[in-house]
N, C-alpha and C positions, 0 to 999 in steps of 0.2 A: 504494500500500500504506500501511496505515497505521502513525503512527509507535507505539513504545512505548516507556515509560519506568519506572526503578525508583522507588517509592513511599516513603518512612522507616516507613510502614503494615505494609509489606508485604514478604515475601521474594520474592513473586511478581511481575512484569511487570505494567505496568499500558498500557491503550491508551484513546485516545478517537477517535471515530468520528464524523465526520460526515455528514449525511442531510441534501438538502435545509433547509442550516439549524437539523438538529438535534440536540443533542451528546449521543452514547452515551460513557457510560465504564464501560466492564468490565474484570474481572481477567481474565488469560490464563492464569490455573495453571501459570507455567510459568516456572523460573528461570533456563533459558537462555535467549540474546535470540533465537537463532536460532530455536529452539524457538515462542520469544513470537511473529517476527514472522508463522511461517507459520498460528498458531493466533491473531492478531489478524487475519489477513487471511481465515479461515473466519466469524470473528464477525462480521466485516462484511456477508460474502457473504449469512449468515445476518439480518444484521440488516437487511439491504437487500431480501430475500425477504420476511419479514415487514409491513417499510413497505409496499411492491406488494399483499401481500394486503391489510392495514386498508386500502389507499387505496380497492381492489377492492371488498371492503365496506363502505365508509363505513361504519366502528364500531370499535371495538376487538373485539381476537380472542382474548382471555382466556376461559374455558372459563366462568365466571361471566357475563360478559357476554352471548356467545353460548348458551347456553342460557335466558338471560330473554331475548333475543331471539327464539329459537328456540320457547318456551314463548306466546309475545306473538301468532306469527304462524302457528304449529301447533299445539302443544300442547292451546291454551285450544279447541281446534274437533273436540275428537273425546271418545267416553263414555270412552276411558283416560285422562285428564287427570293422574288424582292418581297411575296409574302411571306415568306420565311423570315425573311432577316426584319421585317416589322415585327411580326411577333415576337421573334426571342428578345429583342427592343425592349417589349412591352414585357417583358420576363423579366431584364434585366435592369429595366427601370424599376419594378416594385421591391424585388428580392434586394437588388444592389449585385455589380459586378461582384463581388468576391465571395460573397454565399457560398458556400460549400453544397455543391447538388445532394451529399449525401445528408446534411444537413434538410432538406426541406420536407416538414411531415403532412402530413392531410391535414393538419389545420393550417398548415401555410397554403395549399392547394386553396382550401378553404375560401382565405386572406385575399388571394389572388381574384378569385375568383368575386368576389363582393366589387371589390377594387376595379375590376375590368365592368362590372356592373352600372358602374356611374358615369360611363366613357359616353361619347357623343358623335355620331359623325358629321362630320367637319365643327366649322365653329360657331360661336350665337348660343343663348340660352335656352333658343326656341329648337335650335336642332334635336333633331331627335335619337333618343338611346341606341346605342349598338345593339344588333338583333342576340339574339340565344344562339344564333349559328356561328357569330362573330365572337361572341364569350366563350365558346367551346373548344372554338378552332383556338385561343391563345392552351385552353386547358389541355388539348392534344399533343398542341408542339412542346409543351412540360414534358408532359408523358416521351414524346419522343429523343428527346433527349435521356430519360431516365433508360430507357431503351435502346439506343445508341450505345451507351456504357455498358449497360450488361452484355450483351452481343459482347464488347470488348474484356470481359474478366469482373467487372466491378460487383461485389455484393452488396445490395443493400441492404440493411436491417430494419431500418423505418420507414419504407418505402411507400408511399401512400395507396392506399387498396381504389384504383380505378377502377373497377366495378361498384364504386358505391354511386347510386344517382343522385346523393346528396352533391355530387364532383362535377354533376352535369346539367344545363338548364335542359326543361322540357324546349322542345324543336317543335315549333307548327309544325302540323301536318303539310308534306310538299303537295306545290300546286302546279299545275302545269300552265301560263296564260297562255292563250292564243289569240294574236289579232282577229278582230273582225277584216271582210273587206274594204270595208269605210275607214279604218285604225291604219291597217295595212297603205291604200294608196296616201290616207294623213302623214304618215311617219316616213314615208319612202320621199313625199315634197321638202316635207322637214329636215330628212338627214341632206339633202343634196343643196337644199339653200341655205341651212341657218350658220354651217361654218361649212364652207366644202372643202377645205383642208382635210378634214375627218371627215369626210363623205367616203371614201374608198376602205377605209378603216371600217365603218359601219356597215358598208356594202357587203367586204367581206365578211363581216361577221353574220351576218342575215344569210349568205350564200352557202357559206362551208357549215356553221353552227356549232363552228368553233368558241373555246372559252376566252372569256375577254384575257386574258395574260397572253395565252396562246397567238390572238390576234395583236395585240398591242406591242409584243416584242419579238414578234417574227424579223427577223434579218433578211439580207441580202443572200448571206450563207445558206439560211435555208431553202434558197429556191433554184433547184437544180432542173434547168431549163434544158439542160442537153437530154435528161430523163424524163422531160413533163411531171415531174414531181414538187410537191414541196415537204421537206422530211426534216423534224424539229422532234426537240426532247418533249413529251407532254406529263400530264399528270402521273405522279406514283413514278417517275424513270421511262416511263413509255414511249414508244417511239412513233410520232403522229405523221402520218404521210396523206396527202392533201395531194388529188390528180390535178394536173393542171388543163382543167377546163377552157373551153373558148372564152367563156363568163370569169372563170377566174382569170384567166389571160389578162380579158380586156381590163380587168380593175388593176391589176401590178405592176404592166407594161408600162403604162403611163409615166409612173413613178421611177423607173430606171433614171438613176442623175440627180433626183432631187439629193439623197442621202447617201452619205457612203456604206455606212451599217445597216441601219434600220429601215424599211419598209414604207411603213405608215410614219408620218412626219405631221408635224403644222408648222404653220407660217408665223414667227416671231411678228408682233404689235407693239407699237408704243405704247408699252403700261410697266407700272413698276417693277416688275420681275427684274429687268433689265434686258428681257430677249433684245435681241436687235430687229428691228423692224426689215420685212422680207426672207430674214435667214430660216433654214429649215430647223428643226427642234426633234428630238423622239419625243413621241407622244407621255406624259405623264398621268400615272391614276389619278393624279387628283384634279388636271387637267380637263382628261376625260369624263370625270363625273360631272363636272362642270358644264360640259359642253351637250353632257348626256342630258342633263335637267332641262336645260335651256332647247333641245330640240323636242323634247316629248311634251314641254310647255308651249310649245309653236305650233304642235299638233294635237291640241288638244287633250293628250291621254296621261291619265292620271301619277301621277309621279309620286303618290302616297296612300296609306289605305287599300284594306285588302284587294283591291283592284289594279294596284299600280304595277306597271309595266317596267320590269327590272330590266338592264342590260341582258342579263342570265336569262332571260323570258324569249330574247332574241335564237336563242339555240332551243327552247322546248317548242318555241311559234316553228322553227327550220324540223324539227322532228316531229311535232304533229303532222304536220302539212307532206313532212316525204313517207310517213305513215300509208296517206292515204291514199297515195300514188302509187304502190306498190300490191304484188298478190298478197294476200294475207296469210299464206303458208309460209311464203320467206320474211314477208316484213320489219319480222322483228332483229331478224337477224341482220337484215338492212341497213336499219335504225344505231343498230348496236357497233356497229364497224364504223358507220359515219360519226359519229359519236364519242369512236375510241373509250367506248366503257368497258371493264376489264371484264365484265362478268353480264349476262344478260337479265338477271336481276334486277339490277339498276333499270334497264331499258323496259322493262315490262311497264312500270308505272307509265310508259303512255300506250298501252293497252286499251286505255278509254276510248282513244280511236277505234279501234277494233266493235270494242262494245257499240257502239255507234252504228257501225255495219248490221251485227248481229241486230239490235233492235229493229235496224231498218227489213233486214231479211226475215224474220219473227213477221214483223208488220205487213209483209207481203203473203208470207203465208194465210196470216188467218183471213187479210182479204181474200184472197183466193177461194179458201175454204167458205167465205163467206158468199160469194158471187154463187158458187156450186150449190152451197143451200137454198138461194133464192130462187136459182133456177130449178131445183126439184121442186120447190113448194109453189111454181106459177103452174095456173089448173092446168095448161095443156101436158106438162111432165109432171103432175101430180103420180105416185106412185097408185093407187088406186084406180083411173085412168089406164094404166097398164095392164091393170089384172082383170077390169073389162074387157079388152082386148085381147088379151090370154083364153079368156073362157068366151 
């Protein structure tokens, strides 16, 4: 056990700890000794758990560390990147870069979790709360970090039990929106007049039914013209391959020369950012959301309330609609490939198309059915009538 002693510093106990060699000294909060020695003998235990894991992973296990790690060996390889590195942000701003991951218990999760509850998107008091999908996703990428490390050796001992759903808000139920045809040509006037810098940006994205990342940091790199493809990292490590259509042609050609790297660009304006007015720019999410608001307000359709028409709504409006142009014995499988969802699962929830059909085929039958009863029950095919006939 280790020893501990009074400080002239300090009213509280003080211990120093040896490891292999190497001197911890911490306060034990506590002004009795008795008190001191059994809470210097948890600090060891604890500090000795710790050593075990850095040894495990060969690194330090500070939440700053581990996450540029984690960002080095994951992050940098999939189209979420810059989501990534917002949320560990958001990890790293409430814990503090130096937290020790082994360090943080389900009531830190907890902590977190309140904490990202009060968040807003964008700025103004009127803005409204981060959804339960956005609260979750920071509580995931915790989780994935803690999971990063064990892959690599580390044990944890107080590792927080993520199956508890105290750890997770309830999620609406998902919805699928689909424009109307009236919404549909509103939105298609709208993207192409209110900023047509991002006119091509939003083309493509309506066209392919790709995710806004995916479209937004598409490169030069990834459009390999000699193959008619376009082949980028997508969600989960995946690899998203996009035919180069006449329709997608004609949206990308154009742009060849605006940008060296990126794709979709806008046009720098005199306003305080300091763009240079005419230069090209990569597109920005918060840019975007920007310009997203301001064109679904030009077109009428609702930009709040269960009704509103999200960017993300742009690829379920692209997957209902190629739903219903396809046979329904392959469709799903259609759906699920344009999609690049890993599993068809996912893809099932827009089945309601489908259901759609079926109602309409149900409805045909029993008209059917029905025409056939009237016609036995008019006198001249009365069944009765035949059996006169018969005799």
């Amino acid at each position: 056990m280790p020893t501990v002693y009074l400080d002239k510093t300090s009213k509280f106990y003080q211990t120093n700890i040896w490891i292999d060699g190497r001197k911890f000294s911490r306060s034990t909060k506590r002004t009795s000794k008795r008190e001191a020695q059994a809470r210097a003998a948890e600090l060891e235990r604890d500090l000795r758990e710790q050593y075990a894991a850095e040894t495990a992973a060969g690194d330090s296990l500070t939440l700053d560390a581990v996450a540029e790690r984690y960002m080095r060996d994951v992050g940098d390889s999939h189209a979420g990147k810059d989501n990534t590195e917002r949320l560990c942000a958001y990890i790293l701003e409430h814990f503090g870069p130096v937290k020790l991951v082994t360090e943080i218990t389900h009531d830190d999760v907890a902590g977190l979790i309140r904490w990202r509850r009060k968040h807003r998107v964008g700025k103004g008091k009127h803005a409204p709360l981060i959804s339960a999908y956005t609260v979750n996703d920071t509580t995931e990428q915790l989780k994935k970090l803690f999971t990063y490390l064990k892959k690599r050796g580390v044990r944890f001992v107080r590792e927080p039990d993520w199956r508890d759903p105290a750890l997770w808000l309830k999620e609406p139920a998902a919805r699928e929106r689909e424009l109307s045809d009236d919404e549909t040509a509103r939105l298609g006037v709208a993207m192409a007049t209110v900023r047509p810098d991002y006119a091509p940006l939003f083309e493509f994205a309506w066209t392919t039914g790709k995710r806004l990342t995916e479209c937004r940091t598409l490169r030069w790199s990834h459009v390999k013209w000699d193959q008619g493809v376009i082949e980028r990292p997508g969600k989960g490590g995946r690899i998203v391959r996009v035919k180069i259509s006449p329709t997608i042609r004609a949206i990308i050609k154009p742009l060849l020369g605006q940008h060296d790297t990126f794709v979709f660009t806008f046009v720098g304006q005199r306003t305080s950012n300091g763009k240079a007015e005419g230069k090209r720019y990569a597109i920005t999410r918060d840019g975007l959301r920007r310009v997203w608001r301001a064109v679904r307000v030009a077109a009428a359709i609702p930009t709040s309330g269960e009704n509103r028409f999200r960017f993300h709504d742009l690829r379920h409006d692209f997957a209902t609609k190629l739903m219903r142009t396809v046979d329904n014995a392959s469709g799903l499988k259609v759906v699920q490939r344009a999609l690049d969802h890993a599993s068809i699962v996912t893809t099932m929830r827009y089945t309601h198309v489908l259901d759609d059909d079926v109602a309409d085929d149900i409805e045909a039958v029993a008209a059917a059915r029905g025409d056939k009863i009237r016609d036995t029950n008019h006198p001249k095919n009365h069944p009765s009538r035949a059996l006169k006939i018969i005799k």
